[in-house]
N, C-alpha and C positions, 0 to 999 in steps of 0.2 A: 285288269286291262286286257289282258290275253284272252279273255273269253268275249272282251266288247268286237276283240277284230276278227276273231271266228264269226260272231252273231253278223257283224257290219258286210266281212264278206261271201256270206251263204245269204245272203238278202239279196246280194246281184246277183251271184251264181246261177240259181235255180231259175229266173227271170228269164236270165241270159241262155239258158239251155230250153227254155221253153220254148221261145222268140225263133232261135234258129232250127228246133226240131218243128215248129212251124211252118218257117222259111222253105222248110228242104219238102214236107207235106205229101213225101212216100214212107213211109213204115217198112223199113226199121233203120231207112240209113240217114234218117236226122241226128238218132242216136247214136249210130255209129261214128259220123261226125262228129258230135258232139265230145265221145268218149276219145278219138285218133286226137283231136285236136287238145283237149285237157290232159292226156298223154305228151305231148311235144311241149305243154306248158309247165307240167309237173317237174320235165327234164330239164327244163330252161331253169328252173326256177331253181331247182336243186343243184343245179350248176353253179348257181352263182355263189355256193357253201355259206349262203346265210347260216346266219346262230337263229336259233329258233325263236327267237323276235315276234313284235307286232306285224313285223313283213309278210311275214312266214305264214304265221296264225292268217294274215287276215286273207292272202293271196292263196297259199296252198292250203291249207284246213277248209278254210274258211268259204273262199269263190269257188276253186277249184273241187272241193268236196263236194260243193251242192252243184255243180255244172255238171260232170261228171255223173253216172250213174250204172252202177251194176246189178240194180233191181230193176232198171227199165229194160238194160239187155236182156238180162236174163227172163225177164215177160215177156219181152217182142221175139225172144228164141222159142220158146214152149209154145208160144202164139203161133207162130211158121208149123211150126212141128205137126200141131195141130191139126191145121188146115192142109196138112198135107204138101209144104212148101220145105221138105227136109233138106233138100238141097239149099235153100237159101237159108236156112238156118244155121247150118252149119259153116254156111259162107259166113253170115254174120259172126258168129262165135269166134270161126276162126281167125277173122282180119280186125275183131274187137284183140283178140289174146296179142297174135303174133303183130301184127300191123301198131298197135299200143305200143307194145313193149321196143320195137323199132322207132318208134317215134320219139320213147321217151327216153331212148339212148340215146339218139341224134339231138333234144333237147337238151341233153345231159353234157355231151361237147360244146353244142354252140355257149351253153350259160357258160361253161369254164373260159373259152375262149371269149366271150364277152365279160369276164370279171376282171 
């Protein structure tokens, strides 16, 4: 059963992060989006101290896994670097690391307070 809710929610995930790195249609901060916001959802989600369930599986493994991406960052950073856009690459890197992990503590209160 656990692996049908992984399989069920990496089939929206990856949709859903394509759709709005579309949306956004500047490189690299679709992804970045992408990754700040699957960050504030991972802490939401982990808040809420589910047991590691079909919820879990299918919302965080699952959606959240394939939305998220730290092979795209890290393409669209080498990519900047590249072309010579090392400032902005490191902007990205940096507010993918530190801007993430502040989101995903601020998810991580709000789910406790909403459990």
């Amino acid at each position: 059963m656990t692996w049908w809710a992984v399989a069920l929610g990496a089939a929206a995930g990856a949709p859903c992060r394509y759709a709005l790195d579309l949306a956004v249609r500047r490189p690299p901060w679709g992804i970045l989006l992408v990754n700040l916001l699957g960050s504030l959802a991972a802490g939401v989600l982990a808040g809420f101290a589910l047991d590691a369930g079909p919820v879990v599986s299918l919302l965080g493994v699952g959606f959240l896994g394939a939305f998220t991406t730290a092979s795209t960052l890290a393409a669209d950073v080498l990519e900047m670097d590249a072309e010579g856009l090392r400032r902005e690459a490191v902007l990205d890197l940096a507010l993918s690391v530190v801007a993430g992990l502040a989101l995903a503590a601020v998810g991580l209160v709000l789910g406790r307070a909403l459990s």
